[in-house]
N, C-alpha and C positions, 0 to 999 in steps of 0.2 A: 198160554202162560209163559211168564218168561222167568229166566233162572239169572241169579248175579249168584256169582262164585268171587268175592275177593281173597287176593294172599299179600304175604310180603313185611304183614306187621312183623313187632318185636319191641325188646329192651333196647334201646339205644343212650347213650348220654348223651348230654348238652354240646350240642354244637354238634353230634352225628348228624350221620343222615338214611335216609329209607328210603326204598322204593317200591311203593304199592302195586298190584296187579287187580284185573277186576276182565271177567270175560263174561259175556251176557249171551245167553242161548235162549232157544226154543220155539215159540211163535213171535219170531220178528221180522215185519216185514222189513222198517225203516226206523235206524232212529237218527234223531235232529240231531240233541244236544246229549252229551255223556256227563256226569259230573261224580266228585265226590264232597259227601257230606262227612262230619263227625259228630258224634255226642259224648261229655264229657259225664262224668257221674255227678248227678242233680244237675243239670243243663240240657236244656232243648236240642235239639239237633238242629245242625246249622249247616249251610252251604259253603264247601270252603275252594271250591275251585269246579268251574266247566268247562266244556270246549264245544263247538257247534262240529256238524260236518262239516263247515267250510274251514274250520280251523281257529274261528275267530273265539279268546277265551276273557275268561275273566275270574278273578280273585279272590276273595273275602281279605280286608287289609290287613289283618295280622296274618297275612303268608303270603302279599306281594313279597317279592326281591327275594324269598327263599323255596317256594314249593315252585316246581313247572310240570304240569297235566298234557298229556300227550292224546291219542288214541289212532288205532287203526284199522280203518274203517270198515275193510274186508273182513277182518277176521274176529270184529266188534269187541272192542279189547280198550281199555282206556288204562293209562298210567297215570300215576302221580307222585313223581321226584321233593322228597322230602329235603332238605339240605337246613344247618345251622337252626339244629331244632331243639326249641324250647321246651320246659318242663311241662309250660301251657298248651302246649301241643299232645299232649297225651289226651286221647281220647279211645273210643269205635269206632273207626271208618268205616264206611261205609259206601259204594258206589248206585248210583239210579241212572235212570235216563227218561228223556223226552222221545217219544215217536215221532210227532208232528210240531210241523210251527206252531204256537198256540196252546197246545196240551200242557197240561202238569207235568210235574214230574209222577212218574208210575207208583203205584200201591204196591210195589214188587220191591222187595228188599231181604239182602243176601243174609248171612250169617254176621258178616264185618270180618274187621279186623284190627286184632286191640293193637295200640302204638303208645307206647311206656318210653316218656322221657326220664329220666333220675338217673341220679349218679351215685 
């Protein structure tokens, strides 16, 4: 079983910024990909940033050019640099991961952590 522990949410205004923490324990052998998702109230949960072990990331288009997703590797720990944030951006975050090339993302899912834009 594997454990995600996110932190780091909060109240922020418009145009703040955050920065999420997320550290994954317990039976892990390997993971591929790290990501964070969000869901908003009455909205699906959505992909909004991951990174592979090789480094290589990618986006959801409303948080190119303002979120950057980080992780490292050893100590299985993935960031994600909130900057120039929208009121649209409030949601649960949420962090998962991939084990393997190929697999889903995991049925493992943390507590979250809420992120409150308004002013």
């Amino acid at each position: 079983q594997v454990q995600l522990v996110e932190s780091g949410g909060g109240l922020v205004q418009p145009g703040g910024s955050l920065r999420l923490s997320c550290a994954a324990s317990g039976s892990i052998f390997s993971i591929y990909r790290m990501g964070w998702f969000r869901q908003a109230p009455g909205k699906q949960r959505e992909l909004v940033a991951s990174i592979t072990i090789h480094g290589s990331t990618g986006y959801h288009d409303s948080v190119k050019d303002r979120f950057t997703i980080s992780r490292d590797n050893a100590k299985n720990t993935v960031a994600l640099q909130m900057n120039n944030l929208k009121p649209e951006d409030t949601a649960v975050y949420y962090c998962n991961l991939v084990s393997r090339v190929g697999n889903p993302w995991s049925d493992n899912w943390g507590q979250g952590t809420q992120v409150t834009v308004s002013s």
